[in-house]
C-alpha positions in Angstrom: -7.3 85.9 122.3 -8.1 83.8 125.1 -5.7 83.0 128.0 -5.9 79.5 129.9 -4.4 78.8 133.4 -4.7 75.3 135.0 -4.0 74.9 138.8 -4.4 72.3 141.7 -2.6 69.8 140.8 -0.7 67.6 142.6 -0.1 64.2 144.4 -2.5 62.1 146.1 -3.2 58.5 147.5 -5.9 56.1 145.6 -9.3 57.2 147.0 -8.8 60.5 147.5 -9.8 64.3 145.8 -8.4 67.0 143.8 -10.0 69.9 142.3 -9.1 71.4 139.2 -9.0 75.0 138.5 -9.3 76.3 135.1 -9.0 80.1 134.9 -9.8 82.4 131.5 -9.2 85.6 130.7 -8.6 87.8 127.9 -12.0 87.6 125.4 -13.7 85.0 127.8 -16.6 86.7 127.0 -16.8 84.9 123.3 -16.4 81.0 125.3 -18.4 78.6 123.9 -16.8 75.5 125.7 -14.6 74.8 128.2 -12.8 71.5 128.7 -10.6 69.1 130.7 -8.7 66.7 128.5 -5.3 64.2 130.2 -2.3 62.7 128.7 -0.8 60.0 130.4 2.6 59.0 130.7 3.0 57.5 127.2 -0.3 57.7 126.2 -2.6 60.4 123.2 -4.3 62.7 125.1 -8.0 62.4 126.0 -11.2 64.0 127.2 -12.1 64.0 130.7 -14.9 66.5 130.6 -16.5 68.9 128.9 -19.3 72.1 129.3 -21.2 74.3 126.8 -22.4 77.8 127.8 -25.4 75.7 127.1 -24.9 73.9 130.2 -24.8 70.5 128.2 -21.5 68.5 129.9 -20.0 65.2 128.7 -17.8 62.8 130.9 -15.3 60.2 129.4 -16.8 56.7 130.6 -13.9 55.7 132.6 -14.5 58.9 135.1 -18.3 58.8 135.3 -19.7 59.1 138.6 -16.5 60.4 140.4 -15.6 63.3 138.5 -17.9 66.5 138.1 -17.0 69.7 135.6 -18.4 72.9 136.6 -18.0 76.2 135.8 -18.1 80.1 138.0 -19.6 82.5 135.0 -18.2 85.2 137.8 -14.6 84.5 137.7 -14.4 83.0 134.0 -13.3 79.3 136.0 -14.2 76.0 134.9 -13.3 73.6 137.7 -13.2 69.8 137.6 -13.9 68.1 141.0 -12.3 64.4 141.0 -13.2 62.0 143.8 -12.2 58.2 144.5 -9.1 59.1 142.6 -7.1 55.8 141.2 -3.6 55.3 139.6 -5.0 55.2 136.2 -5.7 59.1 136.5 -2.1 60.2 136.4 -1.8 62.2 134.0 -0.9 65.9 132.8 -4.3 67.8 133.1 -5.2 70.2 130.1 -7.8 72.9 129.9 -9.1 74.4 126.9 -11.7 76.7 125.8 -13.4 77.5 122.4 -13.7 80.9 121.1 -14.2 82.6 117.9 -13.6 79.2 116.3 -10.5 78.4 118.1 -9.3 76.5 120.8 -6.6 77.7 123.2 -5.3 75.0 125.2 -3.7 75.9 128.9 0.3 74.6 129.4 -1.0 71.1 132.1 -1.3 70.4 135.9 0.2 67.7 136.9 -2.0 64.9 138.9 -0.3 61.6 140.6 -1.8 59.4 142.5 -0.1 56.5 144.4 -1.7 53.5 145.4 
């Protein structure tokens, strides 16, 4: 069993940063992949970002360039960095991980931003 905790969330102007925390515990050891996915007011949700114990990381087009996923092997936390923040980005932030085959998903940060 893995546990996932979001934090940081909150509400921002356009053009401004937010950093994401993404906490595991339980069997963290077994991770294979962290990731951020968002679901907008409305909207399915999607990937943001994702990284492999591998170090390999993948980036949703529309946040390329001003958002960065990174991870403390320390403290078990994946964080995600986003910069030049827009309205588009609200949304309800999700973490998940991957272990032994399955994916535990974290309960959502919320992130606004205002123009």
């Amino acid at each position: 069993q893995v546990q996932v905790v979001e934090s940081g969330g909150g509400l921002v102007q356009a053009g401004e940063s937010l950093r994401l925390s993404c906490a595991a515990s339980g069997s963290s050891f077994s991770i294979k992949a962290m990731g951020w996915y968002r679901q907008p007011p409305g909207k399915q949700r999607e990937l943001v970002a994702t990284f492999t114990i591998s170090g390999n990381t993948n980036y949703a087009d529309s946040v390329k360039g001003r958002f960065a996923i990174s991870r403390d092997n320390a403290k078990n936390t994946v964080y995600l960095q986003m910069n030049d923040l827009k309205p588009e980005d609200s949304a309800v932030y999700y973490c998940n991980a991957f272990s032994s085959s399955r994916l535990y998903w974290g309960q959502g940060t919320q992130v606004t931003v205002s123009s």
